[in-house]
C-alpha positions as CSV (number, residue, x, y, z in Angstrom):
1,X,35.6,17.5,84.9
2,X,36.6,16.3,82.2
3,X,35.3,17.5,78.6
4,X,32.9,15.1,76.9
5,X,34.6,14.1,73.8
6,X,32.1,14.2,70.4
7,X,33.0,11.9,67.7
8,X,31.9,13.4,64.7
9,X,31.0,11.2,61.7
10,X,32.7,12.2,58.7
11,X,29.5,14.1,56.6
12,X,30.7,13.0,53.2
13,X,29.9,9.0,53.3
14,X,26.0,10.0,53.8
15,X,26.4,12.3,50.3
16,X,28.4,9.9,48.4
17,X,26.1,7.2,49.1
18,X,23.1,9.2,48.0
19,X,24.7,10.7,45.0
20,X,25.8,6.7,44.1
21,X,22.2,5.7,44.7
22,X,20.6,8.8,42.4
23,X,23.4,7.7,39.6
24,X,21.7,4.2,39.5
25,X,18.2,5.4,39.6
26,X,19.2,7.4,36.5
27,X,20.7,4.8,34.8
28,X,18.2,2.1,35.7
29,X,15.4,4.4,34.6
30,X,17.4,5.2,31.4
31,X,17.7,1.8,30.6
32,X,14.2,1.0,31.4
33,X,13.3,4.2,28.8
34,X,15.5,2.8,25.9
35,X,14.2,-0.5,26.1
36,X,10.6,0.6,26.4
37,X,11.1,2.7,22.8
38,X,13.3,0.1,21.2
39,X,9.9,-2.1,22.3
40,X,7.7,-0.1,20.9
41,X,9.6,0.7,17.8
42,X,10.6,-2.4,16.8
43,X,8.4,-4.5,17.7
44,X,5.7,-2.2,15.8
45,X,7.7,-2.4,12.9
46,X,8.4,-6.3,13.2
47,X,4.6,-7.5,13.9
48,X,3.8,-4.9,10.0
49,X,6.4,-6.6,8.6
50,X,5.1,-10.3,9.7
51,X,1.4,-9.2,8.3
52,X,2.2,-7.6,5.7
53,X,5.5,-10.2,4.1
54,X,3.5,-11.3,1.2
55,X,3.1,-8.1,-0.2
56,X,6.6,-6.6,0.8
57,X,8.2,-9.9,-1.0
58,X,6.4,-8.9,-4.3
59,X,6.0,-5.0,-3.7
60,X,10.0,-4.7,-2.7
61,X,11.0,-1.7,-4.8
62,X,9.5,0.3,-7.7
63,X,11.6,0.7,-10.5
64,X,13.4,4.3,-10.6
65,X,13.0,4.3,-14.3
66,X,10.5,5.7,-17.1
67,X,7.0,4.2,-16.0
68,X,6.0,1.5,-18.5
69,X,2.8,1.2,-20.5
70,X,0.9,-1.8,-21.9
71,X,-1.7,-0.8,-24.6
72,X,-4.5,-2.6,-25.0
73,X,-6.4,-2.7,-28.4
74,X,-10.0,-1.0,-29.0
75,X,-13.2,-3.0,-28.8
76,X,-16.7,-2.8,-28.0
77,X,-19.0,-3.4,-25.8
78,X,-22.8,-3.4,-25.4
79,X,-23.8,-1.7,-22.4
80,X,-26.8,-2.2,-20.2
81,X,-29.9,-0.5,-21.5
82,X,-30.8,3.0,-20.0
83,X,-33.7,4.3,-18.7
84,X,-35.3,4.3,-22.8
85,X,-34.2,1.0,-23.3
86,X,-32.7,1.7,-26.6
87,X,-28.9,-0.3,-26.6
88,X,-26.4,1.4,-26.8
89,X,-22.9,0.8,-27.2
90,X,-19.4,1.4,-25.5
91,X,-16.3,1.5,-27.9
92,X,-13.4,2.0,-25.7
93,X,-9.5,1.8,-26.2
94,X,-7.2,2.5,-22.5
95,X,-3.3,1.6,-22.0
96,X,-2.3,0.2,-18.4
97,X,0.8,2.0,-16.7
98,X,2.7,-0.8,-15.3
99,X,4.8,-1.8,-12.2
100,X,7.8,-3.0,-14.5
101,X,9.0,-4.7,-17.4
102,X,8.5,-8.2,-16.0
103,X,4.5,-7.0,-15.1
104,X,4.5,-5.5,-18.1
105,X,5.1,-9.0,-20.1
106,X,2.7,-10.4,-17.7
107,X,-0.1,-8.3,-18.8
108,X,0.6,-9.4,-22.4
109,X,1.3,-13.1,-22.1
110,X,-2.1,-12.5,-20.4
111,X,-4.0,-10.5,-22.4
112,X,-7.1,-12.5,-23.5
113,X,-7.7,-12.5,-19.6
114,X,-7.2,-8.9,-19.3
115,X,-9.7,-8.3,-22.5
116,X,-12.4,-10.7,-21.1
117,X,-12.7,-9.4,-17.2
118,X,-12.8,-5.7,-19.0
119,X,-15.6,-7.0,-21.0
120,X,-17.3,-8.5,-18.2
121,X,-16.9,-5.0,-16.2
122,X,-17.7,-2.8,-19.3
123,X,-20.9,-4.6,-19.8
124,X,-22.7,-4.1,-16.7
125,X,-22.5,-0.8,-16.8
126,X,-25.3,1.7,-17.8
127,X,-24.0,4.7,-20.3
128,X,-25.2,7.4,-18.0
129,X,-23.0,5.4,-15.2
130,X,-19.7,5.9,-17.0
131,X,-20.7,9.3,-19.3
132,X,-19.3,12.2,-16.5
133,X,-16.2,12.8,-15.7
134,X,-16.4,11.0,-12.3
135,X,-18.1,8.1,-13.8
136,X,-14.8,7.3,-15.7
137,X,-12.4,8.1,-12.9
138,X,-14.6,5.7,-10.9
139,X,-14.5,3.2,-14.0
140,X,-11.0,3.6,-14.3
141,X,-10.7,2.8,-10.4
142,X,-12.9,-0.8,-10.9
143,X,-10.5,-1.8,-13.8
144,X,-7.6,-1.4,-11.9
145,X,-9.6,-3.6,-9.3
146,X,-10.5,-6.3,-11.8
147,X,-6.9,-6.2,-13.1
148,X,-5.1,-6.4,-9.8
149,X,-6.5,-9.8,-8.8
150,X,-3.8,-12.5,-9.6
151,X,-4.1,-14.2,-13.3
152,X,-3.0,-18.0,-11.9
153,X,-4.8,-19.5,-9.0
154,X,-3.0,-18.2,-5.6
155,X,-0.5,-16.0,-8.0
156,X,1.0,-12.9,-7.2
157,X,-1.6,-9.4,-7.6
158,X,-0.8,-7.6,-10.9
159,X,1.2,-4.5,-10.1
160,X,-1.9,-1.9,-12.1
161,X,-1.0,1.7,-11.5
162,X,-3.0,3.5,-13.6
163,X,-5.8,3.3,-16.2
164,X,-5.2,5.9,-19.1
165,X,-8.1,6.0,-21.7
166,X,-7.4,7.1,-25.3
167,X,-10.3,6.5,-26.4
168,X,-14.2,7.0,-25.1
169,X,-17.0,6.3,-27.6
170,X,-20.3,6.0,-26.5
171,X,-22.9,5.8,-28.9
């Protein structure tokens, strides 16, 4: 008799085509990752930048340089009567910091608006509201508030940073 005769496939086409398939599962998922965190990313990024253009337009960049400072002059104000009823009186001087020079002349082609919404604040207040320390850090907080909101009708916010009193006077 004869001898049957095997054929034997070749064993590496089965490998190569399985190593060829796991190469483009790896890619395809690696493809699929990059996009998802580009996706993510970016498209965060692009839908805060959409809500929040207004702002970024006028909020761009700080200036690097010295902070600037607008002074505004003493006056007084009657305060709301206290528990005695007796009036008393606020006398108060503060100087704004600033965003820039162009908020800083701003403020003082606007100043007459700046000195009446402070006197409108200032006189709603009781004394023992604004005597403690926290009273004026929270005061200080309401005036930037009040000073923030735009000057013109559908202007541009003020850039306030900071309220520095230099002088206090209750009496």
């Amino acid at each position: 008799m004869k001898a049957d005769q095997k054929v034997e496939a070749p064993s590496g086409g089965g490998s190569k085509k399985l190593i060829i398939i796991i190469l483009a599962l790896v890619l395809v998922l690696a493809a699929a990752g990059g996009g998802a965190a580009w996706f993510f990313m970016h498209g965060k990024a692009d839908a805060e930048e959409h809500d929040e253009a207004p702002a970024k337009k006028k909020k761009a960049k700080k200036p690097v340089g010295p902070p600037e400072y607008v002074p505004v002059e003493p006056f007084t104000v009657n305060l709301q009567p206290g528990e005695s009823g007796a009036d008393q009186y606020l006398q108060i001087a503060f100087t704004l910091e600033v965003g820039g020079l162009e908020e800083k002349e701003n403020v003082k082609n606007n100043m007459a608006k700046v000195r009446s919404r402070m006197l409108l604040l200032l006189s709603s207040k009781r004394a023992a509201d604004i005597n403690t320390p926290e009273g004026k850090v929270q005061l200080a907080k309401e005036i930037i508030t009040q000073l923030r909101e735009p000057f013109e009708d559908r202007g541009s916010p003020q850039e306030i940073e900071d309220v520095l009193f230099t002088s206090f006077i209750i009496q």
